[in-house]
C-alpha positions in Angstrom: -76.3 26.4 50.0 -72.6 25.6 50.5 -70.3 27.3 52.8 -67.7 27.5 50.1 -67.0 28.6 46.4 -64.2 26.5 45.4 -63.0 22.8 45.8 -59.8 24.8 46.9 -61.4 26.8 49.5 -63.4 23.5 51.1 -59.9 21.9 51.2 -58.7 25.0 53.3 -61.7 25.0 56.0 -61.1 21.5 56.2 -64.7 20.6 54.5 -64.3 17.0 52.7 -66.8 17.7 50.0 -69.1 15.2 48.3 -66.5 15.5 44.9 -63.5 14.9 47.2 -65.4 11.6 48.7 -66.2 10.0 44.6 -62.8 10.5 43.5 -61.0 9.5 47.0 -62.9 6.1 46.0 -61.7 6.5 42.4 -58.3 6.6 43.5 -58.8 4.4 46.2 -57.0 7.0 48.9 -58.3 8.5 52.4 -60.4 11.7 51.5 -58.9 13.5 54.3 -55.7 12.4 52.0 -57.2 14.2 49.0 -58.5 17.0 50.9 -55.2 18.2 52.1 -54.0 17.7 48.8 -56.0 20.0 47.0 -55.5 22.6 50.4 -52.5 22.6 48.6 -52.7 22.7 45.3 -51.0 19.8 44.3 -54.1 18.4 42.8 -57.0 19.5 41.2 -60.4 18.4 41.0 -62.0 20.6 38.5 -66.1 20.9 38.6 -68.1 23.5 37.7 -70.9 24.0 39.7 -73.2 23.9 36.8 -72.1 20.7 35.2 -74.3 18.3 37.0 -73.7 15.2 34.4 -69.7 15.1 35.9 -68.8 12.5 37.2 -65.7 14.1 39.3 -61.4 13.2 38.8 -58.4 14.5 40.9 -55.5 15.8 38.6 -52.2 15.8 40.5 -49.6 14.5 42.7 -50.3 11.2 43.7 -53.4 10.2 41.4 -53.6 8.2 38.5 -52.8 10.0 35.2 -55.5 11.5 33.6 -56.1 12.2 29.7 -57.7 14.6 27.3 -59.7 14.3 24.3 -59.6 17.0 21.7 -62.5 18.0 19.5 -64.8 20.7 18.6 -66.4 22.7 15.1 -64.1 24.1 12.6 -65.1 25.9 9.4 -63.8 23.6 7.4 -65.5 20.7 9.1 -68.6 21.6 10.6 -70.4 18.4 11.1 -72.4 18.5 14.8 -73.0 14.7 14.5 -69.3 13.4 13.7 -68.1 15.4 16.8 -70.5 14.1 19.0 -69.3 10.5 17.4 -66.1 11.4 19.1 -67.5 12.8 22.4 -68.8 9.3 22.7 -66.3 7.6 21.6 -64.2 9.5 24.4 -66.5 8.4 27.1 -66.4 4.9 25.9 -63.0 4.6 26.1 -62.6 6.2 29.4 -61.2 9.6 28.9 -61.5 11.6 32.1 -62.0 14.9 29.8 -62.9 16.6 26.8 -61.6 19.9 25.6 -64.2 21.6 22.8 -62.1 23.7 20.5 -65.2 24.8 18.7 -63.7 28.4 16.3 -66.5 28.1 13.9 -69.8 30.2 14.3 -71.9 29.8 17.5 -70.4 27.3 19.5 -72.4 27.7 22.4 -75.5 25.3 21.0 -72.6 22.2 20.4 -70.8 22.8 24.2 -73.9 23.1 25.7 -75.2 19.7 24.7 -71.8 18.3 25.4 -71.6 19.2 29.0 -75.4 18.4 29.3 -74.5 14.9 28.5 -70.6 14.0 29.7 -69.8 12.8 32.6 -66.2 13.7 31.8 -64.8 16.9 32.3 -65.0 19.9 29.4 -62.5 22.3 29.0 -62.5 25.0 26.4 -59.9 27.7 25.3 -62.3 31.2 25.6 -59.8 33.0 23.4 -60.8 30.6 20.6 -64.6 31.6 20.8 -63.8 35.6 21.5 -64.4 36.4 17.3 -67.0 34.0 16.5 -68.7 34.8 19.7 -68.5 38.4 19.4 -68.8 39.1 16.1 -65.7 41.2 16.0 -62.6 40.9 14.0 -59.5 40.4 16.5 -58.4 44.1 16.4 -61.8 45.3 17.5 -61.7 43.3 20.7 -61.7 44.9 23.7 -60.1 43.2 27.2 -63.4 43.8 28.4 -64.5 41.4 25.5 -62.7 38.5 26.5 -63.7 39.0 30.4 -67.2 38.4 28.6 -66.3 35.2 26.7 -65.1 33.9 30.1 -67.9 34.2 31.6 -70.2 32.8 29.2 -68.1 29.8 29.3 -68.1 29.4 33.3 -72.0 30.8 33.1 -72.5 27.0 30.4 -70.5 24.8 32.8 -67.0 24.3 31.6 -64.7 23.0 34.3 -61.8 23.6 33.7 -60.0 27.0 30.7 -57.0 27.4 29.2 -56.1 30.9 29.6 -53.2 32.5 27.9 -52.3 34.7 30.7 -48.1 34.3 30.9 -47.2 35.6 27.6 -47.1 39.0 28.8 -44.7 41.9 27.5 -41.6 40.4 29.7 -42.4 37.0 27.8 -42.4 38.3 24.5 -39.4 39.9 25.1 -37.4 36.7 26.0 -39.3 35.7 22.7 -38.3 38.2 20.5 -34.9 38.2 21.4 -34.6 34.3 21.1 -34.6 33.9 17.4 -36.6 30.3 17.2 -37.4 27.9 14.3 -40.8 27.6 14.5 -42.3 30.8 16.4 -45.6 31.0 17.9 -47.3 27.4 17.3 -50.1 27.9 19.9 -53.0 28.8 17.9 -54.2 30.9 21.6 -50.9 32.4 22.1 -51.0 33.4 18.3 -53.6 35.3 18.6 -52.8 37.3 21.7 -49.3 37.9 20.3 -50.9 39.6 17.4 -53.2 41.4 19.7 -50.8 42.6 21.3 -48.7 43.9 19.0 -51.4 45.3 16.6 -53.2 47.6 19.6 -50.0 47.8 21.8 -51.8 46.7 25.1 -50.5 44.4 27.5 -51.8 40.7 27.4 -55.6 41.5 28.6 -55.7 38.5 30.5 -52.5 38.9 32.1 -53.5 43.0 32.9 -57.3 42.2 34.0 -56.2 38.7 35.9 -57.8 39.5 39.0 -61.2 39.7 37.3 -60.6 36.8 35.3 -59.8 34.8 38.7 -63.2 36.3 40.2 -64.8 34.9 37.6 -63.8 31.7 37.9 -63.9 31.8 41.5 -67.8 32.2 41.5 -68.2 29.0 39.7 -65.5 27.2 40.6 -63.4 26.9 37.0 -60.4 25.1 37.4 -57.9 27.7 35.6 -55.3 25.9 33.1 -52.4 28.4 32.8 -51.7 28.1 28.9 -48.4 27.6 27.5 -48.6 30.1 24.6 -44.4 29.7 24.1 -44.5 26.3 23.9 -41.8 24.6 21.8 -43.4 23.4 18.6 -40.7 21.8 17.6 -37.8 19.9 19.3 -35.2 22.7 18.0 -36.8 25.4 20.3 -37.5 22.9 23.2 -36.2 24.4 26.6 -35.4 27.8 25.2 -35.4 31.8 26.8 -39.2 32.0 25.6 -40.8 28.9 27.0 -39.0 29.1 30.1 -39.7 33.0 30.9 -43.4 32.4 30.3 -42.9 29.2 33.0 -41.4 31.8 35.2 -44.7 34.0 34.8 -47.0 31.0 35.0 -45.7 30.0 38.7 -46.1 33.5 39.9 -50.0 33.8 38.5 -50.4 30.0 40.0 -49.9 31.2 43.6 -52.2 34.3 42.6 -54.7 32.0 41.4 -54.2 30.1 45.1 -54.6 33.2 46.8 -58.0 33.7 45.2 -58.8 29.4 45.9 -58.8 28.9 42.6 -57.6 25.1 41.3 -54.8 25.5 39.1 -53.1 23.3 36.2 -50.4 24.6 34.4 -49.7 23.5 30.4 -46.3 22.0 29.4 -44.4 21.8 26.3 -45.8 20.3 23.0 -42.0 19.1 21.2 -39.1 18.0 22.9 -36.4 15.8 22.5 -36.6 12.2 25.1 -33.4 13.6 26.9 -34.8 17.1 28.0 -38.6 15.7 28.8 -37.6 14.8 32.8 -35.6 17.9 33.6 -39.0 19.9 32.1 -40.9 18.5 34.4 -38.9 18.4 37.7 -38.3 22.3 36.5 -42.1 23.0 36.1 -43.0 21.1 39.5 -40.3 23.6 41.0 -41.1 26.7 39.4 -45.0 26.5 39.7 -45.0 24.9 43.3 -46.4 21.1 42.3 -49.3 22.5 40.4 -51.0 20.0 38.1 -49.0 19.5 35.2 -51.1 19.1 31.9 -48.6 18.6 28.9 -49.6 18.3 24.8 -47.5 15.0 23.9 -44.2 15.7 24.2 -43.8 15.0 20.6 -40.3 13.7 20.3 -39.5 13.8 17.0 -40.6 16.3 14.4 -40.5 13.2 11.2 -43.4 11.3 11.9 -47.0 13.0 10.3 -49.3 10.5 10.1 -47.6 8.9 13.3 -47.8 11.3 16.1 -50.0 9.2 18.2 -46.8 7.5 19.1 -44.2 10.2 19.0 -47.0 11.4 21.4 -47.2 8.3 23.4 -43.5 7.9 23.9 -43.2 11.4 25.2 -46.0 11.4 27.2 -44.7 8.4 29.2 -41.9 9.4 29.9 -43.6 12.9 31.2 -46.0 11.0 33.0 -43.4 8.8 34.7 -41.8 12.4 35.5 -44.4 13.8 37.1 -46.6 15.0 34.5 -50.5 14.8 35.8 -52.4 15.1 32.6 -52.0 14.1 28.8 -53.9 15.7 26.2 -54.0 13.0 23.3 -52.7 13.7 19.9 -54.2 11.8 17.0 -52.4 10.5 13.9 -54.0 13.5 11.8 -51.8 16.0 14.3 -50.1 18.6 11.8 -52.3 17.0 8.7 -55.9 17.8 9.5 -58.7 17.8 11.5 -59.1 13.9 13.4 -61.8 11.8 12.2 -64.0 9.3 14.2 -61.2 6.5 13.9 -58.3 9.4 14.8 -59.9 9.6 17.8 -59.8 6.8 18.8 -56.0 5.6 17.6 -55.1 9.0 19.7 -57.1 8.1 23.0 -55.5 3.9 22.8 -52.4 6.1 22.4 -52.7 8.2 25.2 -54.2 5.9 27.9 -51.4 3.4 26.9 -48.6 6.0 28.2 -50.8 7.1 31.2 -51.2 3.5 32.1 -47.0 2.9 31.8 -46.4 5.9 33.7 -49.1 4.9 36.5 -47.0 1.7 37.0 -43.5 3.6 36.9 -44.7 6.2 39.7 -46.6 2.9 41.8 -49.8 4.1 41.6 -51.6 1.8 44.3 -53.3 -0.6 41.8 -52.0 0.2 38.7 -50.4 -2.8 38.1 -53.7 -5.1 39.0 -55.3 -5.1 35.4 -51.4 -6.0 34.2 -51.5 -9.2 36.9 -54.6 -10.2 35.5 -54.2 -10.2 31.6 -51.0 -12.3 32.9 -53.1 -14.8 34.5 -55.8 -14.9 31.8 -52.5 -15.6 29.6 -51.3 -18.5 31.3 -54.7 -20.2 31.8 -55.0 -19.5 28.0 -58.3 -17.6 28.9 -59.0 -15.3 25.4 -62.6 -14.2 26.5 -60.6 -12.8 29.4 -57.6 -11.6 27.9 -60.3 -9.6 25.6 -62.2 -8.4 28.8 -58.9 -7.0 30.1 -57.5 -5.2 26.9 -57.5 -1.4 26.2 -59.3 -2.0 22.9 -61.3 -5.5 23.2 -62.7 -5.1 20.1 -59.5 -4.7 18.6 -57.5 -7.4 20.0 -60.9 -9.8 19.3 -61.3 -8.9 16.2 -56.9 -9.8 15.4 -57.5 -13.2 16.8 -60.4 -13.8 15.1 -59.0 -12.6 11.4 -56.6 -15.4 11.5 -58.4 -18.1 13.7 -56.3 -21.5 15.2 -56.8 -24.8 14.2 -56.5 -24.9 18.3 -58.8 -22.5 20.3 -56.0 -22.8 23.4 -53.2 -21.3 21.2 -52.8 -18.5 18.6 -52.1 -18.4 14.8 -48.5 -17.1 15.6 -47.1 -20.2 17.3 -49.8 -22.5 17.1 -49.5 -25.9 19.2 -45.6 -24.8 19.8 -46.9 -22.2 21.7 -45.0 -21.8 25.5 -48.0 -20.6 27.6 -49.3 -23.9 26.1 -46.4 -26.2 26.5 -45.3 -25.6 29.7 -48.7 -25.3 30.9 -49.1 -29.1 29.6 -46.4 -30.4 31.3 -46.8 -28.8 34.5 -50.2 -30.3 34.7 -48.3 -34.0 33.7 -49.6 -34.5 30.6 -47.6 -35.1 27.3 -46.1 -32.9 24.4 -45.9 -34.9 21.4 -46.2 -33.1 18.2 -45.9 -35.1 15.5 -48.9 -37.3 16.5 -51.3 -34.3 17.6 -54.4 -33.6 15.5 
């Protein structure tokens, strides 16, 4: 039996758990490092104690950058076997964690056999579940309710839940006074909002957040304070609403602490390239280096069909910022529901901006794989090159759809290719064109 609930409380009795050891190796950092670390709260290692299949990451100052997957049931697509296509498709590709969005019907049956067989970590959003789960319609549900929800979700495994907890009535004020373009987008923070304001009760998750806490607390769920007034487009970016719920979520991060509960706090979904590094130096500030998990940030509103790379771009940048986390966005974001090949596109996406950002903030050995496709480049080596790529089916399967007359070269430059040339004449030999076969 251990001596401790939480990750958070080991840290603070100076107990280097067995998590703390894996990803101190992951990360390739002293565990007492780590360990003092998460004492403080500037990272996160979020675990469940009834996920057993994990295979344990650090979120937070310091580490790599992590990323999210997005999936789950919806009622208009309700196909069990295409979403577990994309869980695997996540875990081939190396996302450290996988949020199940499941609204549609009983979820429980699909999340449990997702965290029976991922070794990445799952996060849900309880306040999606509460109707289907309940069987109520949103009005009928009590706060009581939701405290349930919560702890069916910690009760299944879940590592780490968005909770909703900072729009509160001060929040909504600063909302409701701010006139913005696009309103609520959060499909959580819609809901409370209209809770809210249909049974005139404070935000039951802010009112009841000691219980919610204890609940976590007793399996050790990494809480992700949810940014219900995020910007959902670049226009409302950095306005009275988003930055008074920020304000809340700093004060219920150091609550959270109090309790040793692992925090991560949620960051804007739209804004503009110029405002992304001021966000996150104000977030780190106001919320005392939590873990910073942001949605994109999208920075342009123009591209449907293309927000994998509005996405990426933002998401860089935040990363390089001091951003901890990105949850992907796919090119269906805004149009519909991802499929298989979505997924995919969004995850490339994603680890391509965590990766930048890794080498912006000198993460200790993020620049290794880089050095190495480098070398593989000059020695003309494509089986390596392919080894070393994000996608090596991908980048195979472009060389291969256009193949060289000349293995040692490519169809863009062919013999006149530099690697090639110079590689020739540093080793002595000739460059003669005209009278090459």
């Amino acid at each position: 039996m251990n001596a401790y609930k939480t990750q958070m409380e080991a840290a603070r009795n100076n107990i280097i758990t067995p998590q703390m050891q894996i990803v101190a190796q992951k990360e390739s950092i002293s565990p007492e490092q780590l360990r003092a670390s998460v004492a403080c709260g500037s990272v996160a290692i979020p675990c469940n104690k009834n996920h057993a299949a994990l295979s344990p990451e650090g979120i937070g100052m310091g580490l790599k950058t992590k990323i999210n997957v997005n999936l789950g049931i919806s009622g208009d697509c309700k196909n069990y076997d295409i979403e577990m296509q994309k869980v695997d498709l996540a875990i081939q590709y190396g996302a450290e964690a996988i949020m199940d969005l499941s609204n549609y019907g009983k979820t429980n049956t699909f999340r449990r056999e997702l965290i029976a067989k991922s070794p990445a970590m799952i996060g849900t959003v309880p306040m999606y579940d509460a109707i289907g789960y309940l069987e109520k319609d949103l009005m009928e549900i009590t706060a009581r309710d939701f405290l349930r929800v919560i702890r069916a979700h910690a009760e299944e495994g879940v590592d780490f839940m968005t909770i909703h907890a900072g729009i509160n009535r001060r929040a909504v004020e600063a909302f409701r006074r701010d006139t913005r373009r696009m309103n609520i987008v959060s499909r959580g923070g819609s809901l409370l909002f209209a809770w809210m304001m249909m049974t005139g009760n404070e935000n039951p998750f802010y009112e009841y957040y000691d219980d919610v806490l204890e609940i976590l607390r007793e399996y050790d769920v990494t809480i992700s304070l949810g940014d219900a007034l995020r910007p959902g487009c670049i226009d409302d970016a950095t306005d009275a609403g988003q930055i008074s719920e920020l304000i809340e979520l700093g004060s219920l991060t150091q609550r959270a602490w109090d309790k040793d509960v692992q925090v991560m706090v949620e960051g804007p979904g739209h804004m503009a390239m110029n405002e992304i590094e001021a966000n996150m130096k104000l977030q780190k500030r106001l919320c005392h280096n939590a873990p910073f998990y942001v949605l994109g940030p999208l920075v342009t509103d123009i591209a449907p069909g293309y927000d994998h790379i509005t996405s990426a771009i933002g998401g860089a940048i935040a990363a390089a910022s001091g951003a901890d986390f990105l949850c992907y966005v796919t090119p269906a974001e805004h149009l519909r529901l991802p499929d298989v090949d979505d997924v995919k596109e969004g995850i490339i996406a994603s680890r391509i901006a965590a990766h930048a950002a890794d080498i912006a903030k000198g993460i200790p050995g993020a620049r290794a794989r880089d050095n190495a496709m480098s070398d593989a480049r000059r020695q003309i080596d494509w089986d390596a090159m392919f080894d070393l790529a994000l996608d090596k089916e991908k980048a195979r399967e472009y060389y291969e759809s256009a193949p060289p007359s000349d293995r040692h070269t490519c169809s863009m430059c062919g013999k006149m290719c530099a690697v090639r040339t110079t590689k020739m004449i540093l080793e002595g030999k000739t460059v003669e064109f005209c009278t090459e076969k």
